[in-house]
Chimera marker file (.cmm) of the C-alpha trace (Angstrom):
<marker_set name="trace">
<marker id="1" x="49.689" y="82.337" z="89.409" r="1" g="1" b="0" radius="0.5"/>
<marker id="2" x="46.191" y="82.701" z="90.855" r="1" g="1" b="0" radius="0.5"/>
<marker id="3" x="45.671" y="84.251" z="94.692" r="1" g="1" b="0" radius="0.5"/>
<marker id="4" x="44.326" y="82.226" z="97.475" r="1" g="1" b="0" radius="0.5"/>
<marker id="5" x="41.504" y="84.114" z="98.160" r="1" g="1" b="0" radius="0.5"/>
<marker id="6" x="41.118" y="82.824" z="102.326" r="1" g="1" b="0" radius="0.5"/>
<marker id="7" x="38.190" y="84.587" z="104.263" r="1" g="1" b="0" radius="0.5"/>
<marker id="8" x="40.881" y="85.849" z="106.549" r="1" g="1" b="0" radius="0.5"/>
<marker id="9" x="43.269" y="87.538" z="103.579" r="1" g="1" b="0" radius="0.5"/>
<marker id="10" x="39.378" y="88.864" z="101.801" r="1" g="1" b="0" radius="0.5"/>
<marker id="11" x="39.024" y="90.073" z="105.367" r="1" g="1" b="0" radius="0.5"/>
<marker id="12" x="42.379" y="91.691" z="105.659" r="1" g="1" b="0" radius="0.5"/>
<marker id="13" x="42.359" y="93.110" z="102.800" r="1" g="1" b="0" radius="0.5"/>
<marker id="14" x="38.932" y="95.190" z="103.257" r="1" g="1" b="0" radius="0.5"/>
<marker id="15" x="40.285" y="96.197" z="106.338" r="1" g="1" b="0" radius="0.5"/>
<marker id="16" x="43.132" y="97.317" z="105.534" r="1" g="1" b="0" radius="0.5"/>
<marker id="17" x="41.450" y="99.137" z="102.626" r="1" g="1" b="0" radius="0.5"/>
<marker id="18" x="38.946" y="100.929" z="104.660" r="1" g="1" b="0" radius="0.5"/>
<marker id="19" x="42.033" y="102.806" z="106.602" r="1" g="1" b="0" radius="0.5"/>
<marker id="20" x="43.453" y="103.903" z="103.258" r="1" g="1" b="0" radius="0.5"/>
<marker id="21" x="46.499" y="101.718" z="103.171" r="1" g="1" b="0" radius="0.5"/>
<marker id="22" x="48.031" y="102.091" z="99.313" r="1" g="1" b="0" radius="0.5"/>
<marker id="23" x="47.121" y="98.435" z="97.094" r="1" g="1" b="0" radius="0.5"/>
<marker id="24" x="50.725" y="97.801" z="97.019" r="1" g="1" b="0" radius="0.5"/>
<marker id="25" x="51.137" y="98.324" z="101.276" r="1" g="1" b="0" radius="0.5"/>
<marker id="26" x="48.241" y="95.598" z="101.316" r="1" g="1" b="0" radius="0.5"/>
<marker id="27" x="50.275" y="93.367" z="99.066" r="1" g="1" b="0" radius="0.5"/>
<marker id="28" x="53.145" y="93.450" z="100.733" r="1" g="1" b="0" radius="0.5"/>
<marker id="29" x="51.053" y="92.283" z="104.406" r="1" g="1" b="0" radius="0.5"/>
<marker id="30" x="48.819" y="89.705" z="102.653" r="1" g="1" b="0" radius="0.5"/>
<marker id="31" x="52.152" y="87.363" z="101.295" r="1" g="1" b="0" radius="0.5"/>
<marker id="32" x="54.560" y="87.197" z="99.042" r="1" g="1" b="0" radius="0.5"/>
<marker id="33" x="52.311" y="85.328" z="96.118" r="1" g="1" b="0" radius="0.5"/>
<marker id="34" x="49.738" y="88.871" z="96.257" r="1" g="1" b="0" radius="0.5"/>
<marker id="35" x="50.640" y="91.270" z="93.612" r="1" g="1" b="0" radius="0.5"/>
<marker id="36" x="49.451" y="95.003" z="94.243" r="1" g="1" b="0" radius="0.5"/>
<marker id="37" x="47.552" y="94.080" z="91.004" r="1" g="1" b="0" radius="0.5"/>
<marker id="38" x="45.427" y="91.709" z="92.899" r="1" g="1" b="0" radius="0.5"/>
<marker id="39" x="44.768" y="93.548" z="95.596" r="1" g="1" b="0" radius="0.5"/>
<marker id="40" x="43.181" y="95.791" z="93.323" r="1" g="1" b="0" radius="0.5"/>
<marker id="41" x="41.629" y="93.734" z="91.443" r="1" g="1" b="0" radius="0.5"/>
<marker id="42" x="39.863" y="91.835" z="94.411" r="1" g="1" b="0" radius="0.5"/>
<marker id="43" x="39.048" y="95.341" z="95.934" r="1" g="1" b="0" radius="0.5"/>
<marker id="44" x="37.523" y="96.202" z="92.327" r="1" g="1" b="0" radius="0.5"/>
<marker id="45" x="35.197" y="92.717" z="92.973" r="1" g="1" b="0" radius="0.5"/>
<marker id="46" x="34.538" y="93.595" z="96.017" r="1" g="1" b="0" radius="0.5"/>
<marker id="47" x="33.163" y="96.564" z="95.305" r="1" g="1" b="0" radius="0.5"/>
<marker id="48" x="35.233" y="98.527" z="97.807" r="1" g="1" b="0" radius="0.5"/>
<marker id="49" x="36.788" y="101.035" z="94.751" r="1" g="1" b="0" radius="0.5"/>
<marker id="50" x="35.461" y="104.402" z="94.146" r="1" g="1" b="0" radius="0.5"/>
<marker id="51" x="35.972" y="106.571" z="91.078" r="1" g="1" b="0" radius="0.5"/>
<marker id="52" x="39.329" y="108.009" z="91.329" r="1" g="1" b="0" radius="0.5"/>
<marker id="53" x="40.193" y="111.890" z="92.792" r="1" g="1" b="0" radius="0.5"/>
<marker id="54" x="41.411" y="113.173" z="89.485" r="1" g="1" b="0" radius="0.5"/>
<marker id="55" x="38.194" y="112.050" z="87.356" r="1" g="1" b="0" radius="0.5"/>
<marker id="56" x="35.516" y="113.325" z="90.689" r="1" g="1" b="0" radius="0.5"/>
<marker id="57" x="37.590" y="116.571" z="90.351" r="1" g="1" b="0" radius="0.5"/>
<marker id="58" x="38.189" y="116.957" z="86.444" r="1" g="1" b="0" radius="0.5"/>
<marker id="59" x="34.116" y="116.557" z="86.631" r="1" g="1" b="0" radius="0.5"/>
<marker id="60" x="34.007" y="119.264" z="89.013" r="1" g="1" b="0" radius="0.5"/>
<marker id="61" x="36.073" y="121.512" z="87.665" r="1" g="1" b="0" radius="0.5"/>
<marker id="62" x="33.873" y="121.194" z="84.055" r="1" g="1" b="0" radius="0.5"/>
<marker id="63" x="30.823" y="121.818" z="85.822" r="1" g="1" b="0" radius="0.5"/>
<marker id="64" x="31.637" y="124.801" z="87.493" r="1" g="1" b="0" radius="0.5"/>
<marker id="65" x="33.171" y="126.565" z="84.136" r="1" g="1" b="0" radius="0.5"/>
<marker id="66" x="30.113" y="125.285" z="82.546" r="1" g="1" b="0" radius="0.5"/>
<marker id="67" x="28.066" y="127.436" z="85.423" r="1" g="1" b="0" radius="0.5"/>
<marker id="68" x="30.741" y="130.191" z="85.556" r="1" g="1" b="0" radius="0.5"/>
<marker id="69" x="30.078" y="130.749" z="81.460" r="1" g="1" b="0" radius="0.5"/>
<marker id="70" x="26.140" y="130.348" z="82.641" r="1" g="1" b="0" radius="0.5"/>
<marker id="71" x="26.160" y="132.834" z="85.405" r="1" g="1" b="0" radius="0.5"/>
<marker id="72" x="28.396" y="135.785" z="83.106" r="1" g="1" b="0" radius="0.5"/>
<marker id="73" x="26.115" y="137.919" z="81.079" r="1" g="1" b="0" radius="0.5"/>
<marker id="74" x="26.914" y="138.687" z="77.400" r="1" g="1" b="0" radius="0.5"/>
<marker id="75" x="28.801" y="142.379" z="77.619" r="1" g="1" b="0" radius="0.5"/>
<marker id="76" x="26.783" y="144.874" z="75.878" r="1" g="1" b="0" radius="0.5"/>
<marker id="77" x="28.333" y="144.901" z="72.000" r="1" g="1" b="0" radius="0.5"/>
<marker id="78" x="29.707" y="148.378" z="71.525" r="1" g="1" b="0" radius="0.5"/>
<marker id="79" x="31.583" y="147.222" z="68.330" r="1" g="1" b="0" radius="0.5"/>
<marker id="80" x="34.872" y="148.464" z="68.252" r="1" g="1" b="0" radius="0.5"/>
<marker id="81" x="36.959" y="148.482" z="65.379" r="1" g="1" b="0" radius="0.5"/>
<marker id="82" x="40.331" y="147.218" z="64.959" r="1" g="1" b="0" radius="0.5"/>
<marker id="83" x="41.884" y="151.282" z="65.549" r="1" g="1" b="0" radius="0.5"/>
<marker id="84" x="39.637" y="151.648" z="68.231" r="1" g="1" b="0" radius="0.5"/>
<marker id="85" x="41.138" y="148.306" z="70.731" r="1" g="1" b="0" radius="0.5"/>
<marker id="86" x="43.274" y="149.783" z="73.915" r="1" g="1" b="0" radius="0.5"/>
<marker id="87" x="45.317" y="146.796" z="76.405" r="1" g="1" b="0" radius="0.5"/>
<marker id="88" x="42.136" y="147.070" z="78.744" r="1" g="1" b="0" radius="0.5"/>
<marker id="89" x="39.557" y="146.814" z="75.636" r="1" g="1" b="0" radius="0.5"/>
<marker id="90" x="38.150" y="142.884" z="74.903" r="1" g="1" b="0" radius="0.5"/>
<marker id="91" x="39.535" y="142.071" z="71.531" r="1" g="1" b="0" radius="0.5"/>
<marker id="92" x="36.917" y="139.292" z="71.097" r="1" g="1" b="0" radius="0.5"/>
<marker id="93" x="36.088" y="139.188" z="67.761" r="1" g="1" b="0" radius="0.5"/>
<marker id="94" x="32.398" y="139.187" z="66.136" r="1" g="1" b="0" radius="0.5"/>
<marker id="95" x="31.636" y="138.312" z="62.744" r="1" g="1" b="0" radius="0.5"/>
<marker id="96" x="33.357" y="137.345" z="59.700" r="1" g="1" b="0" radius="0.5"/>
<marker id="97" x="36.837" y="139.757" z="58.846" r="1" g="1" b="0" radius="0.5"/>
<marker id="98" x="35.515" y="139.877" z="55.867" r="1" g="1" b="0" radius="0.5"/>
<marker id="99" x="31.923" y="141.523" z="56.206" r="1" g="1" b="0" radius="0.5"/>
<marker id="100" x="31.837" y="145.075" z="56.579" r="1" g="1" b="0" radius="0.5"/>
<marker id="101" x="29.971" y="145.115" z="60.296" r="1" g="1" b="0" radius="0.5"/>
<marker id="102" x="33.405" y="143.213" z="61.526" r="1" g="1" b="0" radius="0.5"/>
<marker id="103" x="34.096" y="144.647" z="64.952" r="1" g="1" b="0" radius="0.5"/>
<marker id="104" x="35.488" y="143.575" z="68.364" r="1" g="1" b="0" radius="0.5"/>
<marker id="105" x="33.791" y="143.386" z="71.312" r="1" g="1" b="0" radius="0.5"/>
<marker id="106" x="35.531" y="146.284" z="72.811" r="1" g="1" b="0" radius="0.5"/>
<marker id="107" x="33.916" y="146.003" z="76.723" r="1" g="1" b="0" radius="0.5"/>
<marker id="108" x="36.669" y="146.479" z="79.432" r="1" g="1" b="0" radius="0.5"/>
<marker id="109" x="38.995" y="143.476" z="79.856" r="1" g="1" b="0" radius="0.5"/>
<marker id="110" x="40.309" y="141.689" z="82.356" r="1" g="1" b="0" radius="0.5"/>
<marker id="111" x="43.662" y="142.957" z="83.487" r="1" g="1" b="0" radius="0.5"/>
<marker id="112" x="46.543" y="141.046" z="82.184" r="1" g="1" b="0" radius="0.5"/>
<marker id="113" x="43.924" y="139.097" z="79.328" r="1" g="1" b="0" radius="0.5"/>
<marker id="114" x="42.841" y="139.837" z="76.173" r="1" g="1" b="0" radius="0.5"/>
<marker id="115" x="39.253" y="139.406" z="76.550" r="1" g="1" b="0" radius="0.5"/>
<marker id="116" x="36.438" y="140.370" z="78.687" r="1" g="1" b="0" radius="0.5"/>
<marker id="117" x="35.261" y="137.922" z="81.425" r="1" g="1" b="0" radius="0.5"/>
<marker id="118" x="32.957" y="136.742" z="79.538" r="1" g="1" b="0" radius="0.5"/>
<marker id="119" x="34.819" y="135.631" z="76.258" r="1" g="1" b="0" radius="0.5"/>
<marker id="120" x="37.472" y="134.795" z="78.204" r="1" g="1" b="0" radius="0.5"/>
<marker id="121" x="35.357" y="132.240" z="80.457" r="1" g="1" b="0" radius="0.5"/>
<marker id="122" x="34.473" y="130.580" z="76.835" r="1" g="1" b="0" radius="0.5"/>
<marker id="123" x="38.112" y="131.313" z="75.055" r="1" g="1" b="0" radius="0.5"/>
<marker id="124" x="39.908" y="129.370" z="77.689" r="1" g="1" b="0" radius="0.5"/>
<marker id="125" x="39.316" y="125.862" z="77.789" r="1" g="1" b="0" radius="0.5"/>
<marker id="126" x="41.452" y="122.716" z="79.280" r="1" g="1" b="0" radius="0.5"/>
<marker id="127" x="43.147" y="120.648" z="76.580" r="1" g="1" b="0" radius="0.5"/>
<marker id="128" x="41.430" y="117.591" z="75.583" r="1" g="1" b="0" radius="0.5"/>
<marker id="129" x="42.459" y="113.907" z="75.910" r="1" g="1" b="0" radius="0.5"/>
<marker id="130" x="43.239" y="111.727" z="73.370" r="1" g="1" b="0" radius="0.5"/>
<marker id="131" x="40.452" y="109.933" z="73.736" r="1" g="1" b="0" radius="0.5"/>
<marker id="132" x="38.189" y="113.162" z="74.272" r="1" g="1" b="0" radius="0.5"/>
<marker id="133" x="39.479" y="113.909" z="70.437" r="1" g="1" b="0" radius="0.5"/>
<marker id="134" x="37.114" y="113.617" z="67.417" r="1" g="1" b="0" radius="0.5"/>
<marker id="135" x="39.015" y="111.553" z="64.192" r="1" g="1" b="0" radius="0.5"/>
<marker id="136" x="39.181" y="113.535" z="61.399" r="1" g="1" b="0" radius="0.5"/>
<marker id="137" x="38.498" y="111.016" z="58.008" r="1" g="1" b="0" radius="0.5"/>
<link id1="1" id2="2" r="1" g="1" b="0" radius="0.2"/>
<link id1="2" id2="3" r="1" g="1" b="0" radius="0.2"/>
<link id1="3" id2="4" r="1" g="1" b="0" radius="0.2"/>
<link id1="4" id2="5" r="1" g="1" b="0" radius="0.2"/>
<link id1="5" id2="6" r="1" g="1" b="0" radius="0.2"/>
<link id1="6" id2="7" r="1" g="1" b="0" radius="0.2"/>
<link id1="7" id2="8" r="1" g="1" b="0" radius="0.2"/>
<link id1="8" id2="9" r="1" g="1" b="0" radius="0.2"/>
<link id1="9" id2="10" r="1" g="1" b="0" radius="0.2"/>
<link id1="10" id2="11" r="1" g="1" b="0" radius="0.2"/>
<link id1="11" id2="12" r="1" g="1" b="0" radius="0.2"/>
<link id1="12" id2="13" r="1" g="1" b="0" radius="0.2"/>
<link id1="13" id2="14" r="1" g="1" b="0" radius="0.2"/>
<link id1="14" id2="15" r="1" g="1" b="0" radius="0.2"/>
<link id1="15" id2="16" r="1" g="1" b="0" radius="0.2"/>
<link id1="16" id2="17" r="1" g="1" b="0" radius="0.2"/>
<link id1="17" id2="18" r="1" g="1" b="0" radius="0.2"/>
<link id1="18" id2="19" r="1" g="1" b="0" radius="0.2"/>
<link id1="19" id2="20" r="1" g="1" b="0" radius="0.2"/>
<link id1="20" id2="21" r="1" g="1" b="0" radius="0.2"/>
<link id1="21" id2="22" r="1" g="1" b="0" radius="0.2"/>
<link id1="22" id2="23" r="1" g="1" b="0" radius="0.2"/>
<link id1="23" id2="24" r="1" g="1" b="0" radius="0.2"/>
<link id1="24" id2="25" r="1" g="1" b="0" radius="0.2"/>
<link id1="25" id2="26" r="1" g="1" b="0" radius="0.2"/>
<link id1="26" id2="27" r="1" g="1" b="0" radius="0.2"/>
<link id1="27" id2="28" r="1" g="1" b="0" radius="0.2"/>
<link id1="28" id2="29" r="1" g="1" b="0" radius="0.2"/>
<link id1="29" id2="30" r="1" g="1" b="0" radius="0.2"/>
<link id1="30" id2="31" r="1" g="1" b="0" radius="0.2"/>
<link id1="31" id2="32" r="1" g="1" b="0" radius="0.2"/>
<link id1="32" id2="33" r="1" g="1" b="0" radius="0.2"/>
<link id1="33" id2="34" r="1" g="1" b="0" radius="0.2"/>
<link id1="34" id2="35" r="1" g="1" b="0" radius="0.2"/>
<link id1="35" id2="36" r="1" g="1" b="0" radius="0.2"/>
<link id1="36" id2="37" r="1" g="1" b="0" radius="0.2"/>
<link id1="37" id2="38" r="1" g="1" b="0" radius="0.2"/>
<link id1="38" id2="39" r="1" g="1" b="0" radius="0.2"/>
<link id1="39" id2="40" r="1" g="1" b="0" radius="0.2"/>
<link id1="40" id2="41" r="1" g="1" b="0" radius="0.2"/>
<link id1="41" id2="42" r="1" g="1" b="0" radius="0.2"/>
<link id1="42" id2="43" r="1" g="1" b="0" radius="0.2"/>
<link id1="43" id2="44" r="1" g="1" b="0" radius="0.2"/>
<link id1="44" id2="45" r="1" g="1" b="0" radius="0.2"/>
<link id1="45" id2="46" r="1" g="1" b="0" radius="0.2"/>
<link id1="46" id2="47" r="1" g="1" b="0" radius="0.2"/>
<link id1="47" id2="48" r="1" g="1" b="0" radius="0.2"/>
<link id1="48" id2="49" r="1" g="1" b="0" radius="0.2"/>
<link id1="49" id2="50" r="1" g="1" b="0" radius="0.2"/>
<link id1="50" id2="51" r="1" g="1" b="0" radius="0.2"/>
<link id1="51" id2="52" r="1" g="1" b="0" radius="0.2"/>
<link id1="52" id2="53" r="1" g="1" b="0" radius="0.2"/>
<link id1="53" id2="54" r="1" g="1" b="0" radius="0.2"/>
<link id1="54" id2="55" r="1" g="1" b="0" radius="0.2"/>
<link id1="55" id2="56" r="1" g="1" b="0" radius="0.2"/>
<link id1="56" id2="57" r="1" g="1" b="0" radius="0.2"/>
<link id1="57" id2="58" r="1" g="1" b="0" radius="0.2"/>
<link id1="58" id2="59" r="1" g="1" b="0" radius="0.2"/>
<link id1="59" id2="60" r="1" g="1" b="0" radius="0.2"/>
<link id1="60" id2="61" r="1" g="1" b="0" radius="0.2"/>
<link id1="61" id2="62" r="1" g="1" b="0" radius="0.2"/>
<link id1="62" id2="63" r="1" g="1" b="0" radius="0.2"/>
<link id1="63" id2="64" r="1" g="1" b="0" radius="0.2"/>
<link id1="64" id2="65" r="1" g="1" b="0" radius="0.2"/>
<link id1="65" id2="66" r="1" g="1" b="0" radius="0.2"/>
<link id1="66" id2="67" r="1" g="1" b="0" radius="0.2"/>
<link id1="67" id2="68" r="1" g="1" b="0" radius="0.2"/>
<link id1="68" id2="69" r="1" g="1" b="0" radius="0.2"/>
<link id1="69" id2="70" r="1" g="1" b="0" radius="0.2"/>
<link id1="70" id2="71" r="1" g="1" b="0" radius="0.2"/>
<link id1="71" id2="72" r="1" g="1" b="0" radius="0.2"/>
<link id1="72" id2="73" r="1" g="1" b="0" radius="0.2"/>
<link id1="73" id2="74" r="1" g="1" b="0" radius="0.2"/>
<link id1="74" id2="75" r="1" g="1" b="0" radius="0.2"/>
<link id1="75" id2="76" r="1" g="1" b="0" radius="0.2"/>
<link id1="76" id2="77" r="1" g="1" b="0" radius="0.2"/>
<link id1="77" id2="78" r="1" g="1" b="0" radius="0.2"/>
<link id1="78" id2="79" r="1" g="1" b="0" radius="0.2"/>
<link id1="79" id2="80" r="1" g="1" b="0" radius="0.2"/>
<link id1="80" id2="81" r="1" g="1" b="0" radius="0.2"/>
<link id1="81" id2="82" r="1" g="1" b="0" radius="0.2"/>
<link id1="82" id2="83" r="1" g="1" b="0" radius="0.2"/>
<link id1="83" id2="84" r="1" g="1" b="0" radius="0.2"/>
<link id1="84" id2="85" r="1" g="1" b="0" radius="0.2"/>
<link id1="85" id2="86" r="1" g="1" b="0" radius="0.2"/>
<link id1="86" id2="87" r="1" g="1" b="0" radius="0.2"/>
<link id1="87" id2="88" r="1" g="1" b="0" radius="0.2"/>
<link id1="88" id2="89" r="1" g="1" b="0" radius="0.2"/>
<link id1="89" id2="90" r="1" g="1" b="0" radius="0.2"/>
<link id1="90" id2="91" r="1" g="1" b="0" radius="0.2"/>
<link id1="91" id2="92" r="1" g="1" b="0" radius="0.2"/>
<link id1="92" id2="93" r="1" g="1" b="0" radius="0.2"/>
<link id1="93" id2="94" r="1" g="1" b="0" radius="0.2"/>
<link id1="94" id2="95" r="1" g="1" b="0" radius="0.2"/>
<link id1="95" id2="96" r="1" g="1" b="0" radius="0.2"/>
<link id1="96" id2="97" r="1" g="1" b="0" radius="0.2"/>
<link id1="97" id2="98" r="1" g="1" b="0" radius="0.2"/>
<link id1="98" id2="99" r="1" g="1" b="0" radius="0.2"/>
<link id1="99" id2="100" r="1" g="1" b="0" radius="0.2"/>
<link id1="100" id2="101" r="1" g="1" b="0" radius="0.2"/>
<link id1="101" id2="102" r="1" g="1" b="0" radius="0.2"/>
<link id1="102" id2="103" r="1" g="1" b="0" radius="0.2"/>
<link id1="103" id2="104" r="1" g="1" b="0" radius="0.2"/>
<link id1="104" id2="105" r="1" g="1" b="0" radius="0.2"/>
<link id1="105" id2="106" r="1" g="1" b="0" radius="0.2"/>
<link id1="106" id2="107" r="1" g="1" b="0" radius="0.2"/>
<link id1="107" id2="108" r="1" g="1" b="0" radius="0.2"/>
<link id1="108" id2="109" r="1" g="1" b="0" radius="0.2"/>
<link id1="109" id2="110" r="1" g="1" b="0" radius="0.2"/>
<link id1="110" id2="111" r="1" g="1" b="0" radius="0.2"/>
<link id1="111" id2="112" r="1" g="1" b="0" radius="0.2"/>
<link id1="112" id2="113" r="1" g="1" b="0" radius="0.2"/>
<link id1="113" id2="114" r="1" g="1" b="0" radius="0.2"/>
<link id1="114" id2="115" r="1" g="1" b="0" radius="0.2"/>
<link id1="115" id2="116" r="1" g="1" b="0" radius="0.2"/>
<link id1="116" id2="117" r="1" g="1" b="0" radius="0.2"/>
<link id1="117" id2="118" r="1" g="1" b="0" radius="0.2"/>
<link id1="118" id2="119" r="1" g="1" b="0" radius="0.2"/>
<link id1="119" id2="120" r="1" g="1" b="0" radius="0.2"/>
<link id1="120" id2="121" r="1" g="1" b="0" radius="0.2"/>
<link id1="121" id2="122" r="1" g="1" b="0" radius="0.2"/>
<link id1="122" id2="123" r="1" g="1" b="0" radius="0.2"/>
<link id1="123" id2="124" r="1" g="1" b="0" radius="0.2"/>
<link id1="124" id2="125" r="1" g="1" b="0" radius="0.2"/>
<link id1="125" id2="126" r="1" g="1" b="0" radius="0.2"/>
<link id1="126" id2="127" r="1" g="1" b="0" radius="0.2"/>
<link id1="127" id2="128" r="1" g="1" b="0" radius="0.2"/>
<link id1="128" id2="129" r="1" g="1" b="0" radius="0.2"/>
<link id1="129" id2="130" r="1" g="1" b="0" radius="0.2"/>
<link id1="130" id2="131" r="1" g="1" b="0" radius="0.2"/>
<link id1="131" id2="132" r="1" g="1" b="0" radius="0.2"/>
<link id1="132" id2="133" r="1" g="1" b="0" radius="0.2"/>
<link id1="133" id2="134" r="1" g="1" b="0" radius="0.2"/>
<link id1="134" id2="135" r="1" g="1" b="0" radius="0.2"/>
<link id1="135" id2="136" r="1" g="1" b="0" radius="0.2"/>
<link id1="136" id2="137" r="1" g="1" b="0" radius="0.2"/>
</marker_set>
């Protein structure tokens, strides 16, 4: 069932909009026959939409971890072997367990982590989405 788009509902609506009443609260005033569907819809054609809090702040959030990580200098390696690691040591670990120069990083940790701030600010990410995930063939 297609909306009656009047100048006076298209008006409504924007207004409405504009002082932050919910799609389905404009719905509900416009008529029976409007779906809170519509309303978005129209206010998606309109052009009165704007990205949505969660994706502005997810953005944000990435960009300042991606400074954070930026603005953290690399600890000094002081290679610390496996015997050597304490709870306030980083236990980040360099090279392949297999070579013979395999060592931790060994600079002071954060308290209550395992890893300096500077491998922790690149150990700790946020889970991916679904569609953020690569296929594996």
């Amino acid at each position: 069932m297609a909306v009656d788009w009047t100048e006076e509902r298209v008006a409504l609506l924007a207004r409405l909009w504009q002082e932050g009443f919910s799609a389905r609260q404009i719905a509900e005033r416009l008529g029976e026959e409007v779906t809170r569907n519509a309303v978005i819809g129209k206010a998606n054609r309109l052009g009165l939409s704007k990205p949505s809090k969660s994706s502005v702040t997810r953005r944000q959030r990435k960009k300042e971890r991606e400074e954070k990580v930026l603005q953290l200098q690399p600890p000094m390696d002081e290679g610390t072997s496996i015997f050597s690691l304490t709870a306030s040591t980083c236990r980040w670990p360099i090279g392949d367990p297999g070579d013979e120069d395999f060592h931790f990083c060994g600079s002071k940790s954060t308290v209550g982590q395992p890893y300096c701030d500077y491998h922790a600010a690149m150990a700790y990410q946020p889970a991916q989405t679904k569609s953020g995930r690569k296929k594996i063939a």
